[in-house]
C-alpha positions as a printed Julia matrix, in Angstrom:
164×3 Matrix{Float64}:
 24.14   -6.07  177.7
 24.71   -3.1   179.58
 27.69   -1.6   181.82
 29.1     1.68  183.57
 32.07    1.27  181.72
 32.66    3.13  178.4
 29.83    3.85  176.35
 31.43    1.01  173.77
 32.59   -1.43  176.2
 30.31   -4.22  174.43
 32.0    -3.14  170.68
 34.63   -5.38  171.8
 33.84   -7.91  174.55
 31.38  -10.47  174.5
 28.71  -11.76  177.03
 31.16  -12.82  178.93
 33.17   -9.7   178.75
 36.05  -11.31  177.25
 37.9    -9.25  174.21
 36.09   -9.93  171.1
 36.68   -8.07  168.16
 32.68   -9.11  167.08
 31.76   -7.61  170.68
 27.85   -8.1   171.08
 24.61   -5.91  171.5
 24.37   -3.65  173.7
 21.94   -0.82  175.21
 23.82    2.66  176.59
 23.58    2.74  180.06
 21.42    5.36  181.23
 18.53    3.69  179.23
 16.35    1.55  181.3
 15.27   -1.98  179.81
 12.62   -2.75  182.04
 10.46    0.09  182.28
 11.44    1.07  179.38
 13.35    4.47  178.87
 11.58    7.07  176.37
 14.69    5.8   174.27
 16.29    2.47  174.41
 19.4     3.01  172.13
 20.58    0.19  171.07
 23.97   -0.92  169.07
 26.29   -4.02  167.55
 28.17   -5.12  164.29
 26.64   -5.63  161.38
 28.51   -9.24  161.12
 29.03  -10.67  157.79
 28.09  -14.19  159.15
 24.17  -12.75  159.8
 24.81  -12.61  163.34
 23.73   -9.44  164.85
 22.8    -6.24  162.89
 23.9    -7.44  159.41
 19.44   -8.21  158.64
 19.48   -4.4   159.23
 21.66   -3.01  156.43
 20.31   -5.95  154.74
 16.65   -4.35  155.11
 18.04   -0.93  153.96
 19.67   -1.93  151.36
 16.72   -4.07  150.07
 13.99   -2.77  147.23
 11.64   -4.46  149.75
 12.77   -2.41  152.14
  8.91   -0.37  152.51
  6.68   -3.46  152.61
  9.18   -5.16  154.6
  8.92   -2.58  157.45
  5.4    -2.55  157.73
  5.09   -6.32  158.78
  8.32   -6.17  160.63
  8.48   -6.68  164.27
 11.24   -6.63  166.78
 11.49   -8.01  170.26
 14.28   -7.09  172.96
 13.85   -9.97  175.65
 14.45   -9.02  179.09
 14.22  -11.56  181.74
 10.38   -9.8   183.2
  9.0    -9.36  180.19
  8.79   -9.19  176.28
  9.01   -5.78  174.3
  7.84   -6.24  171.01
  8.12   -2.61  168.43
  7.66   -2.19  164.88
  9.76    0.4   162.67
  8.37    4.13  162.25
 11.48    5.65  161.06
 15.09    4.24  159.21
 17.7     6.56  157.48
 21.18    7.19  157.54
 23.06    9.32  159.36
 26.41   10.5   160.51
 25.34   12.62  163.45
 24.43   11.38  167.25
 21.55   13.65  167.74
 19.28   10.42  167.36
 20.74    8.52  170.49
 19.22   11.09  173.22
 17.44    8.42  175.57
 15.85   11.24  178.23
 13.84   14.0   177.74
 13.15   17.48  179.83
  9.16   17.87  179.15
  6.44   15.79  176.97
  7.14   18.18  173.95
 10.41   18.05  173.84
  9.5    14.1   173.46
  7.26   14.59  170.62
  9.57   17.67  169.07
 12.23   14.57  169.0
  9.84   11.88  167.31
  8.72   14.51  164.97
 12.53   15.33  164.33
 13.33   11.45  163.34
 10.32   11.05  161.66
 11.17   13.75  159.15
 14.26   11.62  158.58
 12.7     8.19  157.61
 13.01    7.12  154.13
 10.46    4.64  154.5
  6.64    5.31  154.92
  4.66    4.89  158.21
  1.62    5.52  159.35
  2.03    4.75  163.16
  0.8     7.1   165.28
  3.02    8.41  168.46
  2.43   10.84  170.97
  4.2    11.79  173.94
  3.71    8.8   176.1
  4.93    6.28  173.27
  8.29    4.69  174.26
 10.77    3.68  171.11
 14.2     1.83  170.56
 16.64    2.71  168.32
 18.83    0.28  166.42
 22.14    1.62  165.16
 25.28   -0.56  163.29
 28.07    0.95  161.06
 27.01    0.92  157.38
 31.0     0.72  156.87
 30.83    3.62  154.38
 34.43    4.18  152.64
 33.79    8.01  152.15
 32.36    8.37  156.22
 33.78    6.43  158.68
 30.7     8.13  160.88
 28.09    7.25  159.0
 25.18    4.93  160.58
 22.24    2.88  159.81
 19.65    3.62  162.38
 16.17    2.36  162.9
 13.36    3.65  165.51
 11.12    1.75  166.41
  7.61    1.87  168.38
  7.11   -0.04  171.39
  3.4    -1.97  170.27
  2.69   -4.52  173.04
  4.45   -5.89  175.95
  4.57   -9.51  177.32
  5.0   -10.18  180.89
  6.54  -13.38  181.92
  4.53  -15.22  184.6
C-alpha cells in the first residue's frame, strides 16, 4: 500500500483503510513500485500471529540466520510485474539514515550501499554497483531499552517477472 497521507498512515489502517491497530505493509510514498525507485522502503508489524514482518525478527534472531540469507528470496508483487531480491545487508538500528529512497548522482548511490553494507551482520557476497536497485524491510524489534530501535533488511533486486 501506498498513500499521500502521513508517512504511517498504513501503521494503523488496513487495505481497506479502516483503523486497525495491526495496520498492513506499506511502501513510503515517494518510492516508485513499478520502475522501481533506487530504494523501495518498505514497513509493517512484526505480528505475533506470523502475519507480516514477524519471519524477519524471526530470521535475526535465528543462529541460522547466515545460511538462511543466502538462499533467501523475497518478492514484492505489483500488479505488472514480479520483483524478486535477495538480502545483502541486515542489522539493527535506531537511526533513519537507511530509509533515503532518491539519490543526487551515481556515487552518492554507491557511497549509500557501501554505507549499509558496512552495517550488515551477516555475510554477502553480492555484488552492487550504481545501477542496482534495492528494498529495504524495516519492523520494530520492540526493544524495552529503545523504543527507536529497528530491524532492517536491504535487499538486491535479482530478476524481474513481467506479467503477460
Amino acid at each position: 500500500m501506498q498513500t499521500p497521507h502521513a508517512p504511517d498512515y498504513y501503521l494503523e489502517r488496513n487495505f481497506d483503510r479502516e483503523k486497525s491497530s495491526r495496520g498492513c505493509l506499506y511502501a513510503r510514498e515517494e518510492c516508485d513500485l513499478e520502475t522501481p525507485s533506487d530504494n523501495v522502503t518498505i514497513y509493517g508489524h512484526k505480528m505475533t500471529n506470523g502475519t507480516m514482518f514477524r519471519s524477519l525478527r524471526n530470521w535475526f534472531e535465528s543462529a541460522n540466520r547466515n545460511s538462511t540469507a543466502e538462499t533467501m528470496r523475497i518478492e514484492i508483487y505489483t500488479e505488472d510485474a514480479l520483483y524478486i531480491y535477495k538480502p545483502f545487508s541486515g542489522y539493527r538500528s535506531d537511526g533513519t539514515d537507511f530509509t533515503k529512497t532518491s539519490f543526487q548522482s551515481y556515487a552518492s548511490f554507491v557511497e549509500y550501499l557501501d554505507m549499509i553494507r558496512s552495517r550488515s551482520i551477516i555475510p554477502c557476497s553480492l555484488p552492487y554497483d550504481s545501477s542496482s536497485k534495492i528494498a529495504t524491510l524495516v519492523t520494530c524489534t520492540n526493544s524495552y531499552t529503545n523504543s527507536k530501535e529497528r530491524y532492517v533488511l536491504h535487499c538486491l533486486l535479482t530478476q524481474v517477472v513481467k506479467y503477460n
